[in-house]
C-alpha positions as CSV (number, residue, x, y, z in Angstrom):
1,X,39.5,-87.4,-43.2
2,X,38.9,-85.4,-46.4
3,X,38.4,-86.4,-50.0
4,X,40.7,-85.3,-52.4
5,X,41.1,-85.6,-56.6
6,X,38.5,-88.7,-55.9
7,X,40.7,-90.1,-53.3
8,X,39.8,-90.7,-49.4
9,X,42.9,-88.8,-47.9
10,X,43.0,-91.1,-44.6
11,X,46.6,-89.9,-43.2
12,X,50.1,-87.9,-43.9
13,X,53.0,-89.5,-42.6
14,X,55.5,-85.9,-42.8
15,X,58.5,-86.3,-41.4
16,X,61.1,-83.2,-41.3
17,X,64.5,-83.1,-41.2
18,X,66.6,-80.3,-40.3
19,X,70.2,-78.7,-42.1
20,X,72.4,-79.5,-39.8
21,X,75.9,-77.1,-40.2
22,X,79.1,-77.2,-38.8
23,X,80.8,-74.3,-37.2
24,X,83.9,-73.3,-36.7
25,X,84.0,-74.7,-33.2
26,X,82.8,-77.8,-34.0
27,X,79.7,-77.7,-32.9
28,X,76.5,-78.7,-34.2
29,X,73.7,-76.4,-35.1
30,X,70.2,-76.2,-36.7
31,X,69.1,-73.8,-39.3
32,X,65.5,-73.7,-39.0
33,X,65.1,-70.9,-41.8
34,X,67.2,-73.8,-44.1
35,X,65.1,-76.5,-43.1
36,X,64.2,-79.3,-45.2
37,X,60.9,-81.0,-45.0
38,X,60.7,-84.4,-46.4
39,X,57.2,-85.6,-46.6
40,X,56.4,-89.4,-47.5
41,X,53.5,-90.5,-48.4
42,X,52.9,-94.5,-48.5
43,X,49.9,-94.5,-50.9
44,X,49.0,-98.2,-51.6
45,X,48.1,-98.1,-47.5
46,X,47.3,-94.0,-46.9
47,X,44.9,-93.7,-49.7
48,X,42.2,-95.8,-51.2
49,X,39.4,-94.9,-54.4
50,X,36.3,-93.5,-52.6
51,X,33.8,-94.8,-52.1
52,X,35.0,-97.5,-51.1
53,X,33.5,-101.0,-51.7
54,X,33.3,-104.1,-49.9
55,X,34.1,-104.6,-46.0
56,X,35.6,-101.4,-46.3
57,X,33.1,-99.1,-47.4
58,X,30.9,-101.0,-44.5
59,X,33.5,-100.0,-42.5
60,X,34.1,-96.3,-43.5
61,X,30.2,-96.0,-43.7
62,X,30.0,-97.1,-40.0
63,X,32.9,-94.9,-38.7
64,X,31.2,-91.8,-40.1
65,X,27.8,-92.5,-39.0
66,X,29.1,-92.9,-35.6
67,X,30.9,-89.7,-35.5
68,X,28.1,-87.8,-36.7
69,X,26.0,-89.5,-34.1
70,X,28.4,-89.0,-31.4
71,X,29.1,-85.1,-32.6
72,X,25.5,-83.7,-30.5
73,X,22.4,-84.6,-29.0
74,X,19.9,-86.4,-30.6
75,X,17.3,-83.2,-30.7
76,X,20.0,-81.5,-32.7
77,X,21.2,-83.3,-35.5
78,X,19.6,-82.1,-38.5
79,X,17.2,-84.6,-39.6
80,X,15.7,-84.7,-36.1
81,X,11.2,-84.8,-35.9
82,X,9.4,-85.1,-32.6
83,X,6.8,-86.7,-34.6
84,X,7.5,-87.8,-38.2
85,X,4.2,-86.6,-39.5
86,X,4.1,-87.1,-42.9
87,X,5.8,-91.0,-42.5
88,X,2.7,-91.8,-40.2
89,X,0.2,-90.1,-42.4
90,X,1.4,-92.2,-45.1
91,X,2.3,-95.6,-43.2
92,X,-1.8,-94.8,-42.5
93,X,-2.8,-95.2,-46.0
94,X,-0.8,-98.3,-46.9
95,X,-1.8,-100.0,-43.7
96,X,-4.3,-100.3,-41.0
97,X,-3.4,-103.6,-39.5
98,X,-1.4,-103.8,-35.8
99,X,-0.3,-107.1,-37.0
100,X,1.7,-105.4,-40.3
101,X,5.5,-106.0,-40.6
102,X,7.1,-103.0,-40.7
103,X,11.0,-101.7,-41.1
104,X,11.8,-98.8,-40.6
105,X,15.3,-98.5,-42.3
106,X,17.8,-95.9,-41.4
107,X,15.8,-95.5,-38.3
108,X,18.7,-94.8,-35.9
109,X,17.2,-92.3,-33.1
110,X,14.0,-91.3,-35.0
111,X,11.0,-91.2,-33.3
112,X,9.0,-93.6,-35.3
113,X,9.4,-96.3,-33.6
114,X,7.8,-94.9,-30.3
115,X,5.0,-93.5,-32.1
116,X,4.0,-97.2,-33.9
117,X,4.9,-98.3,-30.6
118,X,2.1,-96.6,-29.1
119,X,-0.7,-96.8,-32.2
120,X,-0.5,-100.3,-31.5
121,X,1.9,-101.8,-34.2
122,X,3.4,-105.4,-32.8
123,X,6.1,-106.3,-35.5
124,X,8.3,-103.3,-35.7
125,X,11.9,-103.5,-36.8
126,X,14.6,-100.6,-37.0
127,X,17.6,-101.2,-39.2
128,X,20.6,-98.6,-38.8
129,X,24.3,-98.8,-39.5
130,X,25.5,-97.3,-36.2
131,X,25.5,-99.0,-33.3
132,X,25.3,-96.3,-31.0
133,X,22.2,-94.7,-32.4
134,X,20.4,-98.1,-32.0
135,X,21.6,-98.6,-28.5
136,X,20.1,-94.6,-27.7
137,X,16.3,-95.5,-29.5
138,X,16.8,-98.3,-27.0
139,X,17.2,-96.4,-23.9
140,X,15.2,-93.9,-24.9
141,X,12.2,-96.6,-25.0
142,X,13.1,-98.6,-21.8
143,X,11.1,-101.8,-21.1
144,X,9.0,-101.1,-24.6
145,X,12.3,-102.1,-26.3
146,X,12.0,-105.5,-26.1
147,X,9.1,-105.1,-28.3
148,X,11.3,-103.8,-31.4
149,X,13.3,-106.2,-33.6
150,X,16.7,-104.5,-33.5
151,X,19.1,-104.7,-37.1
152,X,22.4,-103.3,-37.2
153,X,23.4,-103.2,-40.6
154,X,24.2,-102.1,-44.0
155,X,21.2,-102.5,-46.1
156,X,23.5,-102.6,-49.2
157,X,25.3,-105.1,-48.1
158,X,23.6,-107.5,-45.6
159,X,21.3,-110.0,-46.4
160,X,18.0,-109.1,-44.2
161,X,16.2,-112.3,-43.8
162,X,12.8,-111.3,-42.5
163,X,9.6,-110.0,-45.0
164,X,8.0,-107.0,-44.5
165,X,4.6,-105.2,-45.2
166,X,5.5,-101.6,-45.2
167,X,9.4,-101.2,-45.8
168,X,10.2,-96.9,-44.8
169,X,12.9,-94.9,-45.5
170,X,13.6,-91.2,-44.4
171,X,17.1,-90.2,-45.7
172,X,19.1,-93.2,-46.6
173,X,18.2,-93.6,-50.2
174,X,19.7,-90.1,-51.1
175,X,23.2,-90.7,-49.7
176,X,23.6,-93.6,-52.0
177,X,25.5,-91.5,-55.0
178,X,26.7,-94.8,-56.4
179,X,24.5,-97.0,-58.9
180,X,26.2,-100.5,-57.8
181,X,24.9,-99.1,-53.8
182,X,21.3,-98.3,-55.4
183,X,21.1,-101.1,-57.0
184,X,22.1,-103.3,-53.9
185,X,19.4,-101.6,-51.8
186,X,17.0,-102.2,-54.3
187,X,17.5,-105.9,-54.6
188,X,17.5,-105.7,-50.6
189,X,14.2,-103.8,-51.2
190,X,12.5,-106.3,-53.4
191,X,13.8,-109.6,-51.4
192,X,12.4,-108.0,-48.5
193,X,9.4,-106.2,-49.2
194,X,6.0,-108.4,-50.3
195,X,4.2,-108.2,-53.2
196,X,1.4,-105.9,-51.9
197,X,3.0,-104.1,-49.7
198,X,4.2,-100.7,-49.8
199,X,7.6,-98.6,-49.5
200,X,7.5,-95.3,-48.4
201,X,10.8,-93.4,-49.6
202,X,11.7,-89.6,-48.1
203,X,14.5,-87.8,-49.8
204,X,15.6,-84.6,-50.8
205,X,13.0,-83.1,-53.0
206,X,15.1,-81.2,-56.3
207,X,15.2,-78.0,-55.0
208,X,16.6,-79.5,-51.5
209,X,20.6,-79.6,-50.3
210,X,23.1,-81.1,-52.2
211,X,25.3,-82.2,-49.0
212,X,24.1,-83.3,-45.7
213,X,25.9,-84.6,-42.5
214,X,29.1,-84.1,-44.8
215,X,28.3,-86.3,-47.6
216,X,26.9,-85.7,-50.9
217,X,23.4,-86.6,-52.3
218,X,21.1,-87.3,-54.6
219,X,17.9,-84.8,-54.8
220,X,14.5,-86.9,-56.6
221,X,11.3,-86.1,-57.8
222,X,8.2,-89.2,-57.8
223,X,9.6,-90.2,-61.5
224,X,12.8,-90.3,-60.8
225,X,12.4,-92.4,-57.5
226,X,9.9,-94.6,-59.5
227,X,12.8,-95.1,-62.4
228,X,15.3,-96.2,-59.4
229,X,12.7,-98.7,-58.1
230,X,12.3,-100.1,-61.4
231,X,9.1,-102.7,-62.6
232,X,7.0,-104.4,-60.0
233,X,6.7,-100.8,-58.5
234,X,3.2,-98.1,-58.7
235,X,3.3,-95.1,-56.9
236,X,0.4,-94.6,-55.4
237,X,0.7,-91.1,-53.0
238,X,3.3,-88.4,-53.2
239,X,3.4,-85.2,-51.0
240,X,6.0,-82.5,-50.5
241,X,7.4,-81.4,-47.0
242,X,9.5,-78.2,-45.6
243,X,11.3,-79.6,-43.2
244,X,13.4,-77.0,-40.2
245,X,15.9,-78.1,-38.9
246,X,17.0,-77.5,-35.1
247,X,19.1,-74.8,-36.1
248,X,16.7,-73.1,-38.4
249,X,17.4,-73.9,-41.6
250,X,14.9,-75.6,-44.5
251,X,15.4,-78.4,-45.9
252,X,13.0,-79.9,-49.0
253,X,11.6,-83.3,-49.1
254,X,9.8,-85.3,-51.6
255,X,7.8,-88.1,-49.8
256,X,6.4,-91.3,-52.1
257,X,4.6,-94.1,-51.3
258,X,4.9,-96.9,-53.8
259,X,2.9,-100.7,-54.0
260,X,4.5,-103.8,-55.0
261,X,2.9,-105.4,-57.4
262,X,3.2,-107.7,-60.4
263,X,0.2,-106.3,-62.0
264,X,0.6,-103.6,-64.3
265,X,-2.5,-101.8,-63.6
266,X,-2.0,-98.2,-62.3
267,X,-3.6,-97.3,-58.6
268,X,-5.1,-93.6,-58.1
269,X,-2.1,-91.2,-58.1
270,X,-2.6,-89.1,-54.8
271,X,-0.5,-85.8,-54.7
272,X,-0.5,-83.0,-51.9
């Protein structure tokens, strides 16, 4: 599939039809430098606004993630981190508890979940879109498995009926180039999330790509996160990271951890 003049080109039914001549014997023959090509192009079915919206876009969101799950190994997409340092470090501040609830959405085959797993964390959920990342986090963790609260979902779009303590997120916000889709996940966000507990968001920092696993995204700074989150939100530890990807290539990250709170009173701003 490719987009096209703010379409989603699905298909092209082309159908050709040759000049048939007559000779002078009668007989039937095929011009092929006089061809003529008759393409048609049934557009109320073959093409559709992107993105799309609905049980569609849920749809075409899952179909993509799959592909670009199914297209290599786990250790070689780009996004891949033996050990999500900078998620841990920051999960540390906002929470010292085994007991805490935390999601970890986007999650598909990140390592995260084995390394709460085995700091002792007991309510762990991971939340992806594609199935088959979910189902490889759960081989890849054998019996321990059963210890993880497994979502498949859109978080734009399905209602997520459990609470949480420490809601993280590693490169889902930026894909969401649509307002209605940020605004969805934020109301996800806020059902979800306590007040007192903490979000940790990881994007692409401003100077980081503009396109990744063939989508477009959104780049952030703290403030501009911050503004997305809207009230009821105080960041309270921000920190920058280079990541490389398997193939060798940089990629920028802003990190933030944010507290939900009803009060208006301002935490200490930690930056590194």
């Amino acid at each position: 599939m490719s987009q096209l003049s703010g379409f989603w080109l699905q298909s092209v039914t082309v159908s050709v039809t040759p000049k048939v001549t007559k000779t002078v014997t009668g007989r039937h023959s095929v011009d092929p430098a006089i061809a003529e090509t008759n393409v048609s192009l049934d557009v109320a079915k073959r093409f559709r606004p992107w993105p799309p919206s609905g049980t569609h876009r849920m749809t075409d969101q899952r179909e993509h993630w799959e592909q670009v799950y199914s297209s290599k190994t786990p250790d070689k997409h780009s996004w891949f981190q033996l050990r999500p340092e900078a998620s841990l470090a920051l999960i540390g501040t906002a929470c010292c508890s085994p007991a805490a609830r935390i999601i970890d959405v986007g999650g598909g085959t990140s390592h995260l979940v084995d390394e709460l797993l085995a700091q002792g964390y007991r309510n762990v959920s991971v939340l992806d879109l594609a199935p088959s990342a979910l189902e490889e986090t759960k081989k890849r963790l054998a019996e321990q498995a059963d210890r993880v609260h497994w979502i498949e979902a859109d978080v734009t779009s399905a209602p997520i009926q459990e609470t949480f303590d420490i809601w993280h997120d590693r490169a889902v916000f930026h894909f969401l180039t649509e307002a209605n889709d940020r605004a969805a996940y934020v109301h996800a966000l806020k059902k979800s999330l306590e007040v007192g507990g903490y979000a940790i968001f990881a994007t692409f920092a401003d100077d980081g790509p503009v396109r990744c696993s063939g989508l477009p995204v959104v780049r952030y700074n703290p403030s501009s996160l911050l503004a997305e989150l809207g009230e009821g939100f105080d960041l309270v530890d921000t920190r920058r990271e280079l990541h490389q990807t398997p193939t060798g290539h940089d990629q920028s990250f802003v990190y933030c951890l944010f507290r939900r709170s009803d009060s208006p009173a301002r935490p200490h701003l930690q930056t590194h």
